[in-house]
C-alpha positions as a Python dict, from the first residue, in 0.01 Angstrom:
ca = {
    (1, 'X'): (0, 0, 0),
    (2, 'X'): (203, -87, 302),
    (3, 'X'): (201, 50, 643),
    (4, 'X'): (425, 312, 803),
    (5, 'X'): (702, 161, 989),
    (6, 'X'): (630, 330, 1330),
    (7, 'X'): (881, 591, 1418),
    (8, 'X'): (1082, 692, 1786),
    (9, 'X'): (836, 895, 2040),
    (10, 'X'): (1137, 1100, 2185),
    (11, 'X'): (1082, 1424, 1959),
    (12, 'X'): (742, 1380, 2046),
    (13, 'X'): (804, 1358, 2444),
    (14, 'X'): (1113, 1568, 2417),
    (15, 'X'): (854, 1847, 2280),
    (16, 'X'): (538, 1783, 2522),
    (17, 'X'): (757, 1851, 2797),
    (18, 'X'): (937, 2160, 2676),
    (19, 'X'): (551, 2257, 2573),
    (20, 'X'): (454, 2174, 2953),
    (21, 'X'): (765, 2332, 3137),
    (22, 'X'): (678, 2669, 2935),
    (23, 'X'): (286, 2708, 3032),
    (24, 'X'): (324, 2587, 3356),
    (25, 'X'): (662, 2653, 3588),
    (26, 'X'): (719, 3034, 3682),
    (27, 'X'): (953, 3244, 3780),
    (28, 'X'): (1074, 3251, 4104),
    (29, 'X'): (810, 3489, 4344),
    (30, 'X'): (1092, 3498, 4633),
    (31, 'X'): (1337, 3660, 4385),
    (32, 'X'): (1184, 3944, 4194),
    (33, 'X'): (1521, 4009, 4004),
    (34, 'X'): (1511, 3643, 3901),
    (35, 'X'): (1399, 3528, 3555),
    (36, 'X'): (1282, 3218, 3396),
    (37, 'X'): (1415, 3046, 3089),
    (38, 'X'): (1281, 2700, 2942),
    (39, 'X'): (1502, 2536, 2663),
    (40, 'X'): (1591, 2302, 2469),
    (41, 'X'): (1973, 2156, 2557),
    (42, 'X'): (2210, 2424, 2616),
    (43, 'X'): (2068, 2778, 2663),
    (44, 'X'): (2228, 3049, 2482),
    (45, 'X'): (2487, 3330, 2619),
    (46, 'X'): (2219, 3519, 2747),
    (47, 'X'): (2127, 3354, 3047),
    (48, 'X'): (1858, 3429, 3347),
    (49, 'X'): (1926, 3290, 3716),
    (50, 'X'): (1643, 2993, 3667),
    (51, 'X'): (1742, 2777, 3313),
    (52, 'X'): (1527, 2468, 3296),
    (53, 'X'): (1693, 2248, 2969),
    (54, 'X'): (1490, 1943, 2818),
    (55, 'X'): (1795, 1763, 2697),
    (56, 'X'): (1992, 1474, 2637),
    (57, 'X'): (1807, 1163, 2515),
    (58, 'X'): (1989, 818, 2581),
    (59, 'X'): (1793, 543, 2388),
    (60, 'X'): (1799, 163, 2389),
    (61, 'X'): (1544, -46, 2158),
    (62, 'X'): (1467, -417, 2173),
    (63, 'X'): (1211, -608, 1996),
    (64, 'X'): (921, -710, 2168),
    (65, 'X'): (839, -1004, 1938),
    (66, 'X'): (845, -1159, 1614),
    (67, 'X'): (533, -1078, 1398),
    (68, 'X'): (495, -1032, 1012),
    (69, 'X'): (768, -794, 881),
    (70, 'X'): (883, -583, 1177),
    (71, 'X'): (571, -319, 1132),
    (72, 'X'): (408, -148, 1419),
    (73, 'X'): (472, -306, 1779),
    (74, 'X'): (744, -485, 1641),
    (75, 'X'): (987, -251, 1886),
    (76, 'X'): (978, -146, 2221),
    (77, 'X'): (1219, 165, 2283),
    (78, 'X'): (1306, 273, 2646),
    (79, 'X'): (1515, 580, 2688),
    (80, 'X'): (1527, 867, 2895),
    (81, 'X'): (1506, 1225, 2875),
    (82, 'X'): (1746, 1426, 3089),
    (83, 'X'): (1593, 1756, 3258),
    (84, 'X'): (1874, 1996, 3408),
    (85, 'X'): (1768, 2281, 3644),
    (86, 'X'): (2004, 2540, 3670),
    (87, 'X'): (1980, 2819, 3941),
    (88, 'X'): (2187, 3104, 4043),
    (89, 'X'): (2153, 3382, 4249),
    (90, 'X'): (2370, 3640, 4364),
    (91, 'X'): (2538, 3668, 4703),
    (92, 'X'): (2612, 3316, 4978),
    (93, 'X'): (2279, 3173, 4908),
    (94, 'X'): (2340, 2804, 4884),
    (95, 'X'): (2011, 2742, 5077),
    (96, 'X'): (1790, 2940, 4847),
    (97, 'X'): (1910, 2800, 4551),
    (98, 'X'): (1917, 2473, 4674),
    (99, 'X'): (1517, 2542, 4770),
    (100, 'X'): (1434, 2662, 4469),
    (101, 'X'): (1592, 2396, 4225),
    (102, 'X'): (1374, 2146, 4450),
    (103, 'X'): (1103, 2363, 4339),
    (104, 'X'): (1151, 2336, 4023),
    (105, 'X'): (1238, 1968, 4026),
    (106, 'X'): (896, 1932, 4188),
    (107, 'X'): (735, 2117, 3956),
    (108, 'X'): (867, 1869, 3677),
    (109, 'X'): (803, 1564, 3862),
    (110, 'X'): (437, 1709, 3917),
    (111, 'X'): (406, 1759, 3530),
    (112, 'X'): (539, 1421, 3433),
    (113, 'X'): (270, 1231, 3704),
    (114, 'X'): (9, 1442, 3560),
    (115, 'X'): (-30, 1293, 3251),
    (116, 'X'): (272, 1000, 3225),
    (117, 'X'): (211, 928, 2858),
    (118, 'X'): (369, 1267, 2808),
    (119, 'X'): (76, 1369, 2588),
    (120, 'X'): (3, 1019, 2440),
    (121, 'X'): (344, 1017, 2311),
    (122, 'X'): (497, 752, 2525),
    (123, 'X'): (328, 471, 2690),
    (124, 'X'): (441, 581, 3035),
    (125, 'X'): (705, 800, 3164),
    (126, 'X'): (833, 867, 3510),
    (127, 'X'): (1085, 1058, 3691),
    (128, 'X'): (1364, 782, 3825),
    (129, 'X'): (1600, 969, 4019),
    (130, 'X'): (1796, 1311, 4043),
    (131, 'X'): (2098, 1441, 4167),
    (132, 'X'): (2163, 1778, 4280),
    (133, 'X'): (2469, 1964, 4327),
    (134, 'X'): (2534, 2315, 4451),
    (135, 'X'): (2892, 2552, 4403),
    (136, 'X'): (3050, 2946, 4355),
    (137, 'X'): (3023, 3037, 4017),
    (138, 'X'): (3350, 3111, 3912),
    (139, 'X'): (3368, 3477, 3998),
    (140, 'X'): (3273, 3370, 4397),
    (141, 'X'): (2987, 3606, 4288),
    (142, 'X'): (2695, 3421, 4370),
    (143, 'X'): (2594, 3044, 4426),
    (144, 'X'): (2454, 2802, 4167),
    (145, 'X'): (2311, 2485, 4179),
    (146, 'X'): (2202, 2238, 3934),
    (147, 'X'): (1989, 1948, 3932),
    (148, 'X'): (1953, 1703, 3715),
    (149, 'X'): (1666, 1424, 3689),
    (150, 'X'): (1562, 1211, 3385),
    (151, 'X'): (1258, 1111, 3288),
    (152, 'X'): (1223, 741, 3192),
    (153, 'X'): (1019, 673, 2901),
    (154, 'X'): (905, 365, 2766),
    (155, 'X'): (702, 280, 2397),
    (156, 'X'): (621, 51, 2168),
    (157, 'X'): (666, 95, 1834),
}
C-alpha cells in the first residue's frame, strides 16, 4: 500500500482562523448599536457595521527536493491568506472607524502570533503587512473603512 500524497494546508489554515476570529474578537464595546460578523469571503446582504472576511488565498508551490516519488515533503507551498476588516458606522466618524479597524487588525495579528502554525496546520504563519483605507459610503451616510492584511503561510508537503 502506498502513502498519501500530502495535500495543501490552506483549508486547514483558512478554517483555524475563521474558528479563532469567531471565539475570540468581539463586538465593538464603544458602539453598542454595532454588531460583529466573522466570514468566510464575501458576507451576505445582510450586513453589521464590523465584517471580518477570511478570504482570498494566493498560492505558489516549489519543490523542496528530489526524493523517491514526490511523496510527503516533496513540496513546499507558500501562500497567503487575505483578512479584510470592514467597519462602518454612522455619522463623520473617520477617526472611530479608523480606531476600531486597528483594533481589529490587532486582534488578528495577536491571534496569528499566538500560535503561528495556525493550529499545526502550517509550519509558520505571520502577518506581513496591511493597508488601510477609509471613505463615505455611498449615501454620505456614514464612514467606512477597510483594512486589509494577509497572513503569510508557509508548509511543506
Amino acid at each position: 500500500m502506498s502513502t498519501p500524497i500530502p495535500v495543501s494546508t490552506a483549508p486547514a489554515a483558512r478554517r483555524y482562523l475563521f474558528d479563532q476570529f469567531t471565539a475570540q474578537i468581539t463586538a465593538d464595546p464603544d458602539a453598542l448599536k454595532s454588531s460583529l460578523l466573522v466570514c468566510y469571503d464575501i458576507p451576505g446582504p445582510s450586513q453589521p457595521d464590523d465584517i471580518v472576511a477570511v478570504g482570498k488565498v494566493s498560492r505558489d508551490i516549489g519543490v523542496n527536493s528530489m526524493v523517491g516519488g514526490g511523496g510527503a515533503g516533496w513540496l513546499d507551498e507558500r501562500y497567503s491568506i487575505t483578512v479584510t476588516l470592514d467597519v462602518y458606522r454612522g455619522g463623520d466618524s473617520a477617526q472611530q472607524t479608523f480606531e476600531r479597524s486597528f483594533d481589529l487588525l490587532n486582534a488578528v495579528c495577536a491571534i496569528v502570533r499566538a500560535d503561528p502554525t495556525l493550529g499545526g496546520a502550517v509550519t509558520t504563519a505571520r502577518p506581513v503587512t496591511s493597508e488601510t483605507e477609509g471613505d463615505w459610503d455611498e449615501q454620505h451616510k456614514g464612514f467606512q473603512t477597510v483594512t486589509t492584511v494577509p497572513i503569510e503561510c508557509y508548509a511543506r508537503i
